[in-house]
VEXNUDO-465243 format. One record per residue (C-alpha): residue number from 1; x, y, z; residue in three letters. Coordinates in pm, 1 decimal. Example, Ala and Ser with C-alpha at 12.3 -4.5 7.8 and 13.67 -1.06 7.14 Angstrom:
2
ATOM/num/x/y/z/residuo
ATOM/1/1230.0/-450.0/780.0/ALA
ATOM/2/1367.0/-106.0/714.0/SER
// end
This chain:
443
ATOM/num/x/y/z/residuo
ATOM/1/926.5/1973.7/2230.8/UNK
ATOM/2/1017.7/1691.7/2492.2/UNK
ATOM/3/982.8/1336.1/2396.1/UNK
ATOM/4/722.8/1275.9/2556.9/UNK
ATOM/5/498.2/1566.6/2347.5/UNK
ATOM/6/651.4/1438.8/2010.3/UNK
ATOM/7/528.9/1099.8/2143.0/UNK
ATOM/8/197.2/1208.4/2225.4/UNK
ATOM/9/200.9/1389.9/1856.1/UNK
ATOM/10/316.9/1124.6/1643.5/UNK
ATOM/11/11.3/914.9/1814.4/UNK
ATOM/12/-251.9/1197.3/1718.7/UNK
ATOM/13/-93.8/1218.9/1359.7/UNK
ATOM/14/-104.7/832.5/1340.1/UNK
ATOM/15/-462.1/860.4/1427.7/UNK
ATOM/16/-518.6/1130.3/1235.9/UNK
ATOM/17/-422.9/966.5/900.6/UNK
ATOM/18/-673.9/655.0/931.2/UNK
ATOM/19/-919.3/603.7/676.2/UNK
ATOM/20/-1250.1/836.0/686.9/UNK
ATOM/21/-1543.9/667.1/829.2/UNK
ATOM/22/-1750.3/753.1/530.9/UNK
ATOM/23/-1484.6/595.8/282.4/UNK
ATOM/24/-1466.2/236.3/478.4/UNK
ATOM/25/-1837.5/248.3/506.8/UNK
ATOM/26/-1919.0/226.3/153.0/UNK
ATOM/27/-1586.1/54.6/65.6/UNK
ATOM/28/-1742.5/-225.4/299.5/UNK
ATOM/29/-2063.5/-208.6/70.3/UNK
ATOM/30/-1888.6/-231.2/-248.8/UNK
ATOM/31/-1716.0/-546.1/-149.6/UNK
ATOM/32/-2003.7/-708.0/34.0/UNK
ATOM/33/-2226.5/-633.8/-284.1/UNK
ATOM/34/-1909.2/-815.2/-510.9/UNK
ATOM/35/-1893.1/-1108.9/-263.9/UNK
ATOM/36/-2253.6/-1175.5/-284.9/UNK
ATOM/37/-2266.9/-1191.9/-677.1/UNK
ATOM/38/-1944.8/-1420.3/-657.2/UNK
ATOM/39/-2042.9/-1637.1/-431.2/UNK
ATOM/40/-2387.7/-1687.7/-615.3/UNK
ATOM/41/-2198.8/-1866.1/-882.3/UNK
ATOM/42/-2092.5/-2157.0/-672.2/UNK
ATOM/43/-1784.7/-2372.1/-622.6/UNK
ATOM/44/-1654.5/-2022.5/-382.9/UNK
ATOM/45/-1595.6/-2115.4/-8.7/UNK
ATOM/46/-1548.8/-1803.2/108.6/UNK
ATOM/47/-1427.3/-1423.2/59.0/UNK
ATOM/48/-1184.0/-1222.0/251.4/UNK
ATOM/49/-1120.6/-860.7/272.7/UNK
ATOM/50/-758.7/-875.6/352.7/UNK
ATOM/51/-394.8/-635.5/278.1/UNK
ATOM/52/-385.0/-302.9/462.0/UNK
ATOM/53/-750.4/-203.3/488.5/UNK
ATOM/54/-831.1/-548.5/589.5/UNK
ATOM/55/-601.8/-514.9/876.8/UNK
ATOM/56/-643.1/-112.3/990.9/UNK
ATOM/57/-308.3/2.0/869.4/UNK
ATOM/58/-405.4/192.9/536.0/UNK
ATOM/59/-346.3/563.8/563.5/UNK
ATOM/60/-611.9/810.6/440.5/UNK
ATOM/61/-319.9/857.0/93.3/UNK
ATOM/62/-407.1/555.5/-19.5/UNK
ATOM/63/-673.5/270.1/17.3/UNK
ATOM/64/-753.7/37.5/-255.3/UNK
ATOM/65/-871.3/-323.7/-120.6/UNK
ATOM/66/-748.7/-662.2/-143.2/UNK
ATOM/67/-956.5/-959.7/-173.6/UNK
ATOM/68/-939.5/-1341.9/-178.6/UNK
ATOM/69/-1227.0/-1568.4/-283.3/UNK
ATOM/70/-1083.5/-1909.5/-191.4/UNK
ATOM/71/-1234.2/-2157.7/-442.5/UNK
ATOM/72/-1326.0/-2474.1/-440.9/UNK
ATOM/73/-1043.7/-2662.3/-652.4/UNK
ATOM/74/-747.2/-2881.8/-670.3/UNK
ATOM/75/-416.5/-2694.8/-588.3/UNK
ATOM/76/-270.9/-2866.0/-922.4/UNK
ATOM/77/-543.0/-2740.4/-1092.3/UNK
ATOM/78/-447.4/-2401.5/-1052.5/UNK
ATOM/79/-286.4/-2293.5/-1375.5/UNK
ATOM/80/-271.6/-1939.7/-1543.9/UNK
ATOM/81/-516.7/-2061.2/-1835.0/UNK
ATOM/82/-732.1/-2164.0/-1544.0/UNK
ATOM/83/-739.9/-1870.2/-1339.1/UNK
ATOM/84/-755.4/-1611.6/-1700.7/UNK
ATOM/85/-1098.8/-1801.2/-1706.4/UNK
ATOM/86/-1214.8/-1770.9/-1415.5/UNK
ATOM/87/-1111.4/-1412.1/-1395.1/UNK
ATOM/88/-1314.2/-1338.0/-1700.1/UNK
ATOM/89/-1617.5/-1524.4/-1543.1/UNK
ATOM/90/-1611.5/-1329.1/-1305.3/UNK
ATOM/91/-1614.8/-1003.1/-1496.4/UNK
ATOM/92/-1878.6/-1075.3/-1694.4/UNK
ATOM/93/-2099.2/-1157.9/-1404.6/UNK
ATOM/94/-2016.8/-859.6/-1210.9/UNK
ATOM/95/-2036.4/-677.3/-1551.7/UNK
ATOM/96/-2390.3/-706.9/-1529.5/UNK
ATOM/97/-2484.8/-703.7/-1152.3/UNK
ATOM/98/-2240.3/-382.7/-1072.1/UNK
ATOM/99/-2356.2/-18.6/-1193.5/UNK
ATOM/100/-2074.7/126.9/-1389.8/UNK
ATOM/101/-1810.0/-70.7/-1279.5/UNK
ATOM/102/-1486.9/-6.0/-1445.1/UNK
ATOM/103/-1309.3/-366.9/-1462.9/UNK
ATOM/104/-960.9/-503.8/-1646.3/UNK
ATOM/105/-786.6/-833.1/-1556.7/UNK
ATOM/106/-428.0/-902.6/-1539.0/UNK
ATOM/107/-323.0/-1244.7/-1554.1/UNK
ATOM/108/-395.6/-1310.1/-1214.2/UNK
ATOM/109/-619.4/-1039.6/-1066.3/UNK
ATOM/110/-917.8/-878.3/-1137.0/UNK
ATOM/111/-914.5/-532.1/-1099.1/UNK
ATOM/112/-1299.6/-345.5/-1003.6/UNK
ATOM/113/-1320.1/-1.9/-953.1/UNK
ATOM/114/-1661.9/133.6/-840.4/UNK
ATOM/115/-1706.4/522.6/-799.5/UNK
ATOM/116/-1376.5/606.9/-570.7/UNK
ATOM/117/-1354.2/272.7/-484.4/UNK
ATOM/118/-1102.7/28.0/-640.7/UNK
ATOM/119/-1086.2/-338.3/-543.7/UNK
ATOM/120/-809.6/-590.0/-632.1/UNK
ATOM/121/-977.5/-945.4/-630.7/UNK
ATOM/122/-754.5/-1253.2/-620.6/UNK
ATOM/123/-854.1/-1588.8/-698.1/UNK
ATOM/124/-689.5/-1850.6/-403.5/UNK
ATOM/125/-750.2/-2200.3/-375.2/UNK
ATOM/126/-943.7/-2352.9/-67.7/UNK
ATOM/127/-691.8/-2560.5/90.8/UNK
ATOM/128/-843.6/-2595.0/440.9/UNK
ATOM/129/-988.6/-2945.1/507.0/UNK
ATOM/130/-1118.8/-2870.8/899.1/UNK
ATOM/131/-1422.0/-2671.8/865.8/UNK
ATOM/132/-1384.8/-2611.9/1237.5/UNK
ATOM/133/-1095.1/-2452.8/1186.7/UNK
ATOM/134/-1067.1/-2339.4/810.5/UNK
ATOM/135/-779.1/-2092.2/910.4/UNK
ATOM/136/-542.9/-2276.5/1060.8/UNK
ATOM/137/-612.9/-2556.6/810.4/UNK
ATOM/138/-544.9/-2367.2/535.4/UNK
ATOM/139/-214.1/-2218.4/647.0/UNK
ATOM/140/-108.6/-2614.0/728.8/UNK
ATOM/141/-162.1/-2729.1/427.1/UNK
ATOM/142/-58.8/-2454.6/197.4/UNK
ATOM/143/316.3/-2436.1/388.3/UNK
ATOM/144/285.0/-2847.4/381.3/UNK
ATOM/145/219.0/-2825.3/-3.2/UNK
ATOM/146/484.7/-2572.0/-27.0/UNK
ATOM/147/708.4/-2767.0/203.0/UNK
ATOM/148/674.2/-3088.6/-72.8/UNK
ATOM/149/680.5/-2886.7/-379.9/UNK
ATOM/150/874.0/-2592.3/-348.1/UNK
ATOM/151/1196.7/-2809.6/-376.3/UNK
ATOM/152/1135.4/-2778.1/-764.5/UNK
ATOM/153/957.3/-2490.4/-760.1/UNK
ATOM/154/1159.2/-2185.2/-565.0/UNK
ATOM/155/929.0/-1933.0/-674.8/UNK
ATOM/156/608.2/-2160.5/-540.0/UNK
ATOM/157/611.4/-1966.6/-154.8/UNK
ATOM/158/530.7/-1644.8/-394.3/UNK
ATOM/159/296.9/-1769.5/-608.4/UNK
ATOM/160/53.4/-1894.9/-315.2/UNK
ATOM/161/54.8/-1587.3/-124.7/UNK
ATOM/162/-283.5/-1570.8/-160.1/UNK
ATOM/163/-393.4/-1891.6/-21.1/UNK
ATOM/164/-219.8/-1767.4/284.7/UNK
ATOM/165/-352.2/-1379.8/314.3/UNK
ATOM/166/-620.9/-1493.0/581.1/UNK
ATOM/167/-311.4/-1575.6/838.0/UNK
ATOM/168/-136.1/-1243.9/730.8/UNK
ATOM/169/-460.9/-1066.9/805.7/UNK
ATOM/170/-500.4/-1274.6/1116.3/UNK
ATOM/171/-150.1/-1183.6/1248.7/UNK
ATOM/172/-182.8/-837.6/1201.6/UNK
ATOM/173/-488.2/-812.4/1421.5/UNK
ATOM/174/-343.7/-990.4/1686.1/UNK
ATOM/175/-127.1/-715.5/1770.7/UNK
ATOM/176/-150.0/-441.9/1966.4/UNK
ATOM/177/-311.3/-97.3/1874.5/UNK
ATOM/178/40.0/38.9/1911.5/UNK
ATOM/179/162.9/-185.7/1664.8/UNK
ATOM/180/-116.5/-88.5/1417.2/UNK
ATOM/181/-50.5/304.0/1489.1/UNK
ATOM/182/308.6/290.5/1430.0/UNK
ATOM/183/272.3/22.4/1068.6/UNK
ATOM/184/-10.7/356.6/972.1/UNK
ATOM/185/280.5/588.3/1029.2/UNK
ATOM/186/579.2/370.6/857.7/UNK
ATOM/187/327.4/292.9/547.6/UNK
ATOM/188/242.6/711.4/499.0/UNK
ATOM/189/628.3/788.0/509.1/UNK
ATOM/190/696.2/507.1/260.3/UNK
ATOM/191/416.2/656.9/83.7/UNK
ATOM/192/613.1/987.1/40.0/UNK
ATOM/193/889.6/780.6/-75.3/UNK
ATOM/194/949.4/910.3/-476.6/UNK
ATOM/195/1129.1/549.8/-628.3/UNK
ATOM/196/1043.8/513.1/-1004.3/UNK
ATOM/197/989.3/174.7/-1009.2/UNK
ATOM/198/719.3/-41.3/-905.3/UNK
ATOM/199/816.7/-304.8/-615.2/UNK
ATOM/200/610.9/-571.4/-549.2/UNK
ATOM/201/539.5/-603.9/-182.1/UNK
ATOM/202/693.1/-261.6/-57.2/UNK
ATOM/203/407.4/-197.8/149.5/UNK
ATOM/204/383.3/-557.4/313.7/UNK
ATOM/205/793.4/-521.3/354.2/UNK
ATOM/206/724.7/-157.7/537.4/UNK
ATOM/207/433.1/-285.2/767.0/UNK
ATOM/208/607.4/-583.2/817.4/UNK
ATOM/209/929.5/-438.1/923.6/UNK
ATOM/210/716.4/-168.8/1150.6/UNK
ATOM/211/536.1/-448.1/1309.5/UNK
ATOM/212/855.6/-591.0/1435.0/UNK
ATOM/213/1015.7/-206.5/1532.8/UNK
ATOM/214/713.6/-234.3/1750.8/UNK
ATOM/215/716.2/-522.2/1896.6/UNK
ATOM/216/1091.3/-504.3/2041.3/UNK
ATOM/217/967.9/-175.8/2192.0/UNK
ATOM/218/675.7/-268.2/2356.9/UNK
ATOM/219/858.0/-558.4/2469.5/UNK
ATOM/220/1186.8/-365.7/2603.6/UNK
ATOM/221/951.6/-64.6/2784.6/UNK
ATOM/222/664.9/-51.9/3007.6/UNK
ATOM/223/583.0/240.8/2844.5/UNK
ATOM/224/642.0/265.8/2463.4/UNK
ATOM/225/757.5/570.5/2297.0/UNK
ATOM/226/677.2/628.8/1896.8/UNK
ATOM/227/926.0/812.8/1881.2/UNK
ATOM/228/1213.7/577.8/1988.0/UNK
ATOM/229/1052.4/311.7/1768.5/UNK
ATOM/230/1019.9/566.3/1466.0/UNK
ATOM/231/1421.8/607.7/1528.7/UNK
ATOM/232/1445.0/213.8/1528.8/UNK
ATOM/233/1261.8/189.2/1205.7/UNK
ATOM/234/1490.2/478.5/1053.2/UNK
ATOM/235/1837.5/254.7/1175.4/UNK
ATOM/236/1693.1/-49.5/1063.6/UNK
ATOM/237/1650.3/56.5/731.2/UNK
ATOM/238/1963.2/230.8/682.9/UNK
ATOM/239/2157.2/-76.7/761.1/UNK
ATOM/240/1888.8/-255.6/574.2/UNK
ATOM/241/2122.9/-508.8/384.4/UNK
ATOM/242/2245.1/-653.8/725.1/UNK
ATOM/243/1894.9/-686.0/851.9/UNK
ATOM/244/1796.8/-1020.2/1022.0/UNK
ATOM/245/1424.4/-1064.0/1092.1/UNK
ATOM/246/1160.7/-1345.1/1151.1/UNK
ATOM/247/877.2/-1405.6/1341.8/UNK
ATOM/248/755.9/-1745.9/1560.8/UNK
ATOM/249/408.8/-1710.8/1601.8/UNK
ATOM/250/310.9/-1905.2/1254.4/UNK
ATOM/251/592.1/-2133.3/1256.7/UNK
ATOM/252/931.9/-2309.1/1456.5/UNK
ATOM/253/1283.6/-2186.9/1356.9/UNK
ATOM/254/1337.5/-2545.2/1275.1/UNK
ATOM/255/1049.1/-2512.3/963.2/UNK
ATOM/256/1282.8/-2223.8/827.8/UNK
ATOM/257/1527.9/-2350.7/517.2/UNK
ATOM/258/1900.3/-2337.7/614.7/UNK
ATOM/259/1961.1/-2153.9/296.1/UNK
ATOM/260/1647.8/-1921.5/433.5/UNK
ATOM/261/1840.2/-1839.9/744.2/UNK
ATOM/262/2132.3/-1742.2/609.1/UNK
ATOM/263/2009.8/-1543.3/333.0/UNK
ATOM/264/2111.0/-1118.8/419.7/UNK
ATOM/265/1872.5/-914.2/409.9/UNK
ATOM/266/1626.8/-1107.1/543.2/UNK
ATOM/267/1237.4/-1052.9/662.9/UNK
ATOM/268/1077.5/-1342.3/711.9/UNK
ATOM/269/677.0/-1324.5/613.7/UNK
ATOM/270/496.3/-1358.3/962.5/UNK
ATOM/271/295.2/-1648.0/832.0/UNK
ATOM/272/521.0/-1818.5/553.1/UNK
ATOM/273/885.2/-1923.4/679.2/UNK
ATOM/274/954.6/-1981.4/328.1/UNK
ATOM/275/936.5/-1610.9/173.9/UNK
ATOM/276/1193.1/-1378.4/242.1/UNK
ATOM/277/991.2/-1068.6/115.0/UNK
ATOM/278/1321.5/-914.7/59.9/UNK
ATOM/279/1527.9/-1203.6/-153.1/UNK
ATOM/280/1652.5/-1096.3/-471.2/UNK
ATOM/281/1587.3/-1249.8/-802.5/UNK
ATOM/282/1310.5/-1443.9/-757.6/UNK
ATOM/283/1051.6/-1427.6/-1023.3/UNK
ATOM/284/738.1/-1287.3/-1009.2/UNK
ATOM/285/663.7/-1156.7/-1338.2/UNK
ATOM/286/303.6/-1121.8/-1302.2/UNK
ATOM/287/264.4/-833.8/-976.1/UNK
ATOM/288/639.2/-665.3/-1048.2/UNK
ATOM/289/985.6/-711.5/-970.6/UNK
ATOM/290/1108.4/-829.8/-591.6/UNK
ATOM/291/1316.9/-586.0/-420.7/UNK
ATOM/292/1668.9/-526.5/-599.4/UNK
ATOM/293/2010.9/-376.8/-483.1/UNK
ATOM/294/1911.5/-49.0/-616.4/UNK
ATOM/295/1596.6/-81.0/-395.8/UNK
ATOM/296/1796.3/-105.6/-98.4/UNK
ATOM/297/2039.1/145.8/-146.9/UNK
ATOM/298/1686.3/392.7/-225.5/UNK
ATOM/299/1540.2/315.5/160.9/UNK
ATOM/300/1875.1/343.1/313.0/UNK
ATOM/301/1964.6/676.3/179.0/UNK
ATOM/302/1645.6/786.7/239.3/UNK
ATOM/303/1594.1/614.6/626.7/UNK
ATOM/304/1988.3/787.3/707.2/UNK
ATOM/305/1792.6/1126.4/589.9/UNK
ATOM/306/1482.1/1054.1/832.5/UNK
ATOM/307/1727.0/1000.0/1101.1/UNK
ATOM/308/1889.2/1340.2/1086.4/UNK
ATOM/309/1525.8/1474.2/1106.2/UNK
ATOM/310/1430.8/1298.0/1434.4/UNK
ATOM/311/1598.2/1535.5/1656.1/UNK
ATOM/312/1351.4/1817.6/1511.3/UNK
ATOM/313/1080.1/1706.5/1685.5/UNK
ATOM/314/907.3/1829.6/1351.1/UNK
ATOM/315/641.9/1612.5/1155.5/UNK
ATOM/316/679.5/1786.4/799.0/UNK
ATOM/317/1034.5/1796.8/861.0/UNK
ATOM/318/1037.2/1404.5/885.3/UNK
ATOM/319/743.0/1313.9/691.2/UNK
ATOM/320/809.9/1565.6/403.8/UNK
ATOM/321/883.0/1373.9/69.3/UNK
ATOM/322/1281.3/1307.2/53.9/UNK
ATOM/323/1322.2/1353.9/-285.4/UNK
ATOM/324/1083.3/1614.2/-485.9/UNK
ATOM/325/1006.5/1574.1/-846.7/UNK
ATOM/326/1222.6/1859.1/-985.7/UNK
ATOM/327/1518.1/1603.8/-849.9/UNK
ATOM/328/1407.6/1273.6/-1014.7/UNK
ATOM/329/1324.5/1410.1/-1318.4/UNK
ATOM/330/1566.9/1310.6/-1539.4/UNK
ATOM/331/1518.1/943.4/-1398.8/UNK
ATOM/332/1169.2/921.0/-1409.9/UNK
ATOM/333/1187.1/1059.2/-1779.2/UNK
ATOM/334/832.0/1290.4/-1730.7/UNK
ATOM/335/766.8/1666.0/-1787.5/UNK
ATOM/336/519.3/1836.7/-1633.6/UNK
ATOM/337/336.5/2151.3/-1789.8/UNK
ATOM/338/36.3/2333.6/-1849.1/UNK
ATOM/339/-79.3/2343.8/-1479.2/UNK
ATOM/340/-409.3/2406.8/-1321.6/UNK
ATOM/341/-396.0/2408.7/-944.4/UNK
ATOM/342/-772.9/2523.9/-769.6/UNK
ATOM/343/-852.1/2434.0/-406.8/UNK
ATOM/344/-1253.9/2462.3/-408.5/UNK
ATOM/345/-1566.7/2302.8/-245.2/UNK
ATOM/346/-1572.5/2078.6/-559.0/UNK
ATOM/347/-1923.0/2149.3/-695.6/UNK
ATOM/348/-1754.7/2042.5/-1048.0/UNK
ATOM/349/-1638.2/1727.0/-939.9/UNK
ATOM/350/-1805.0/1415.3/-723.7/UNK
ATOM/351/-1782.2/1450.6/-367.7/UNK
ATOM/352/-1456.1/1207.9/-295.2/UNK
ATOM/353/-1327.3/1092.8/73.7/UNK
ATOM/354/-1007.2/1022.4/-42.6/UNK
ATOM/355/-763.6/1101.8/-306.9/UNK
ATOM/356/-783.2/993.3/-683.0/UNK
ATOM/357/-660.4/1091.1/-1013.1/UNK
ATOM/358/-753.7/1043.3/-1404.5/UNK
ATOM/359/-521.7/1017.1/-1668.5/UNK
ATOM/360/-654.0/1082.8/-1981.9/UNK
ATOM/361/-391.6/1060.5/-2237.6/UNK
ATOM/362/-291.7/709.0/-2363.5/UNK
ATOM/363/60.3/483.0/-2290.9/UNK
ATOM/364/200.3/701.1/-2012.6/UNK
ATOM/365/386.7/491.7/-1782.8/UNK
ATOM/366/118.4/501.8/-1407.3/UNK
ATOM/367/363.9/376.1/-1223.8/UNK
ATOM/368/587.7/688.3/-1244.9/UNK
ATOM/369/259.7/884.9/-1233.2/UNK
ATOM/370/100.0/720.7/-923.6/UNK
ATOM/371/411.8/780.8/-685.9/UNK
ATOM/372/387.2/1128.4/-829.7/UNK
ATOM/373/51.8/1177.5/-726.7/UNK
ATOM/374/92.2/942.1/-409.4/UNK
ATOM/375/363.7/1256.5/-271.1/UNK
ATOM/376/99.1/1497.1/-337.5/UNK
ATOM/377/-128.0/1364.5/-123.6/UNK
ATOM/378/151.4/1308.7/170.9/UNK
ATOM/379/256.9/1703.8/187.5/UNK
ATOM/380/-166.5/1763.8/156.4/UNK
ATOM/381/-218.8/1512.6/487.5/UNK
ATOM/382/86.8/1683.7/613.4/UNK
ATOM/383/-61.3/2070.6/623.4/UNK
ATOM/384/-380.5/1920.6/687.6/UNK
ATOM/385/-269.5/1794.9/1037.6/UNK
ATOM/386/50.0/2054.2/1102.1/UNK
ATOM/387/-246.5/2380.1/995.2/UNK
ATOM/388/-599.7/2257.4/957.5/UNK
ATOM/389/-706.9/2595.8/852.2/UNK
ATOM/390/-491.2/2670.6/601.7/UNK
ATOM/391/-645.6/2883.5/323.6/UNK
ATOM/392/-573.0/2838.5/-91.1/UNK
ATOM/393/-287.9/3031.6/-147.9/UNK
ATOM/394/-65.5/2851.5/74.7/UNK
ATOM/395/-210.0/2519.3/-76.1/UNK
ATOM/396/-112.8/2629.5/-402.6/UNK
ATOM/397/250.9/2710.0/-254.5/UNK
ATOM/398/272.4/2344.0/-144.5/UNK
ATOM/399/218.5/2210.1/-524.6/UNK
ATOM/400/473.1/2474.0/-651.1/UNK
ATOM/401/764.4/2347.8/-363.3/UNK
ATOM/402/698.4/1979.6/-460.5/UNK
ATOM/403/723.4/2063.0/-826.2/UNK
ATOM/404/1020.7/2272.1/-761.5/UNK
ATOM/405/891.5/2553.8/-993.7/UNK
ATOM/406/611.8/2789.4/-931.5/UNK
ATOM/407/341.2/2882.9/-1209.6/UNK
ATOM/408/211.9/3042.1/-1402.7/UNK
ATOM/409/-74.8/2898.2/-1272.9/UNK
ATOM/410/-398.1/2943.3/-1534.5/UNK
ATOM/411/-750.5/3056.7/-1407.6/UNK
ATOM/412/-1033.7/2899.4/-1279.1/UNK
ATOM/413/-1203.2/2983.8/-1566.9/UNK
ATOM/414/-1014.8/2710.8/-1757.3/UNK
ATOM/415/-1091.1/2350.6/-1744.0/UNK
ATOM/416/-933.0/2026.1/-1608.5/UNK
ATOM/417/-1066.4/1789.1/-1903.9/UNK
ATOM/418/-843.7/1976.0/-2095.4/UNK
ATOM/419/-532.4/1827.6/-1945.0/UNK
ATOM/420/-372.0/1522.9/-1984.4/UNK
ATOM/421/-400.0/1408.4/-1600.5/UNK
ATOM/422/-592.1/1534.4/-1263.8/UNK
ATOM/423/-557.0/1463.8/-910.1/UNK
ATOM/424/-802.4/1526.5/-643.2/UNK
ATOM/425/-706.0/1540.9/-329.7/UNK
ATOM/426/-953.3/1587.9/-39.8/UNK
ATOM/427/-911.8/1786.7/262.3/UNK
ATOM/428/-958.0/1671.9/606.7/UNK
ATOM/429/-1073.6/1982.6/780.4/UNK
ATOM/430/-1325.7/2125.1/542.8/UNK
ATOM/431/-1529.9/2032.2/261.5/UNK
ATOM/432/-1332.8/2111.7/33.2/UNK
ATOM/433/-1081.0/2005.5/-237.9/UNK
ATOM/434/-743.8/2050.0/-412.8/UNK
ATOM/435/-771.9/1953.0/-815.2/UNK
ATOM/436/-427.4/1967.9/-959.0/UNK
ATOM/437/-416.7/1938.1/-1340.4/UNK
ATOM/438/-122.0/1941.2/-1590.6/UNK
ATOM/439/-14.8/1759.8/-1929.4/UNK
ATOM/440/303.2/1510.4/-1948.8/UNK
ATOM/441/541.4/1462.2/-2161.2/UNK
ATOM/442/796.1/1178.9/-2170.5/UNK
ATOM/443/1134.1/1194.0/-2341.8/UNK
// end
């Protein structure tokens, strides 16, 4: 395959993986239907749908929404007693406006799940004081309040990342459809990415990164290749602790901290010059940990193996989870057993657009479990696209090659509920669906 054909592939699989129409449709709904309830309550300015579906980079692996609802406060006023109350206000309301919702709060996001649709609302305050141009006002007075009070404060730039998600959303759509395309495809290979641990801000740091792989190609060729910038991507990463990236269209190099500038690795947040999404050590106790040595060392190893792939030409042989679970077993501390793999029209289950999963037995640790499930759904988009009419068996041979073990695989006659966790995973080609059931046990 010439370059030029791999190109013109990567661009179809890129396309390929955006969201279902059906799925954004009533995602839309949900959130419009949650904004209008909010905003009844008063004292809300406005509500944003914002993070990767906000900005057309989500892949059809994963979609749950992010939300702001700016609020009409003081910035001071913004405590974590303060926002635990609001956060319960708000569930209660939406508790009984919502049909069945399926709501828990952490201690600064409430969490709303609605059928197969899962929203992440976050409380931000309303910092903007030009309603001509609430944007821009905002993102001048949260960096000048961060600019006066982050001096004392290191972790402040972190903890207001929500009063600044309109200008992340706003720089994202102000680039080119390229730029989007290429982010989809860096986020779904991240997504196929096995790491145990739960990083907070991996996906902004891979869409982030992509955005800028993108931009230096579009700017160095008339015409630009996805492949070349895929193998950009790949180097970048696997030098990642010499990396050296920041943006000017929010701010000056001058507003960047000297101790900022010299800080290695460093990617600069588009729209806040004083967040280097990967520094290490800074606290932020509440989403996860920030990216860590170990962290770095993971992407690297795993952006040299991409690298060696690139000359394949092949999609599953790049996009193909690196590591399978048989490997990371022993780190991730799970056993899998007991499975129960059927690939049906799903006349036992609700129609879904996209993939899910229930776990069903108590004080597993999801995190493990949801990057599990999250590699699943990769290898599924990846036959999907590579053999659109692939039949069951060889479905059932994809489980068994992740897993590293194949069956015994029990009948259809037996049922999921009886496991300790399900995934669904939807196929794009037919109506139809993959259920994958098994118990876990940790040791």
């Amino acid at each position: 395959m010439t370059n030029v054909d791999f190109d013109v592939e990567l661009q179809k699989f890129s396309e390929f993986l955006a969201l279902p129409e059906s799925f954004e449709k009533e995602a839309l709904e949900v959130a419009n239907r949650i904004f209008r309830v909010l905003q009844a309550q008063g004292d809300i300015n406005r509500c944003r749908i914002v993070g990767g579906f906000g900005k057309k980079t989500s892949t059809s692996v994963k979609a749950d929404l992010d939300a702001v609802v700016f609020i009409n406060m003081e910035i001071k006023d913004k405590t974590d007693s303060k926002l635990s109350g609001i956060l319960e206000e708000w569930k209660r309301v939406l508790n009984g406006a919502l049909e069945h919702p399926q709501m828990e709060t952490t201690s600064k996001t409430l969490k709303v799940k609605v059928g197969e649709i899962s929203l992440d609302i976050l409380p931000a305050v309303n910092m903007s004081k030009d309603p001509e141009n609430v944007e821009y006002s905002q993102l001048k007075e949260t960096l000048k309040y961060i600019r006066t009070e982050g001096k004392n404060n290191p972790s402040l730039a972190n903890q207001l990342s929500a009063e600044l998600a309109e200008s992340s959303l706003t720089f994202l759509k102000g680039q080119s459809k390229f730029a989007h395309d290429f982010a989809r495809l860096a986020k779904f290979w991240n997504q196929g990415l096995l790491y145990h641990e739960y990083v907070y801000g991996r996906s902004l740091i891979i869409e982030t990164l992509a955005v800028h792989c993108a931009n230096l190609e579009e700017n160095n060729n008339v015409e630009p290749s996805m492949s070349n910038c895929l193998k950009r991507f790949f180097e970048e990463l696997a030098d990642i602790r010499k990396l050296f990236v920041w943006f000017d269209k929010n701010y000056s190099e001058n507003e960047i901290p000297s101790g900022t500038m010299t800080q290695r690795p460093l990617l600069l947040d588009p729209t806040n010059p004083f967040n280097n999404l990967l520094a290490t050590g800074v606290e932020y106790t509440s989403a996860g940990v920030k990216p860590d040595l170990e962290f770095y060392t993971f992407l690297a190893r795993c952006a040299a193996g991409a690298l060696k792939t690139l000359n394949t030409s092949s999609i599953p042989q790049i996009f193909y989870p690196h590591f399978r679970y048989a490997a990371v077993q022993r780190e991730v501390k799970v056993i899998f057993s007991n499975y129960l793999v059927q690939n049906n029209h799903g006349q036992e289950d609700p129609p879904r657009s996209m993939p899910g999963h229930e776990i069903r037995k108590k004080g597993l640790n999801e995190g493990v479990l949801r990057s599990i499930f999250s590699c699943f759904a990769v290898i599924h988009r990846i036959s999907d696209f590579v053999c659109p009419n692939m039949t069951d068996e060889p479905r059932t041979e994809i489980v068994e090659k992740f897993l590293g073990q194949a069956g015994p695989w029990k009948t259809s006659a037996d049922l999921h509920i009886n496991r300790d966790v399900t995934v669904y995973i939807p196929w794009i080609a037919k109506e139809k669906m993959s259920v994958i059931s098994f118990d876990v046990e940790e040791f």
